[in-house]
Residue, then its C-alpha position, 0 to 999 in steps of 0.5 A: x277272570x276265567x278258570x285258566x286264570x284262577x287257577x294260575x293265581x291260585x298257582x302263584x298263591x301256592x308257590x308264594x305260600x312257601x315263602x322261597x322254602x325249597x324241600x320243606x315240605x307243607x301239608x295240603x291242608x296247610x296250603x289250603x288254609x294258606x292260599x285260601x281256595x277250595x279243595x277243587x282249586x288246590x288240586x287244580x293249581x297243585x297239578x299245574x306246578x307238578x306238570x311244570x316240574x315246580x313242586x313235589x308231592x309226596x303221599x304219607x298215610x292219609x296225608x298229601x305234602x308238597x314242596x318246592x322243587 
């Protein structure tokens, strides 16, 4: 599979990690547990859904949330 394509599934891994949860929000450290990819994947497919409008990302102190849009 080439990059494009990882990161797509790992695109889907993440959104399917939500189980259908819109506005509940899951740390980057959970998704990454969840999805199971590297922190370099994570960022990769994370910027993928929030370019295409799919997620939030939210920065409280030193942590990052995402959640459904």
């Amino acid at each position: 599979m080439d990059i494009w394509g990882e990161i797509g599934s790992s695109a889907g891994k993440i959104w399917s990690a939500f189980g259908g949860a819109v506005g509940k929000p899951l740390t980057a450290v959970e998704l990454k547990r969840k999805v199971g990819v590297d922190d370099t994947m994570l960022c990769m497919a994370l910027g993928w859904l929030a370019r295409e409008e799919k997620v939030v990302i939210d920065r409280k102190g030193d942590k990052l949330y995402v959640s459904l849009k």
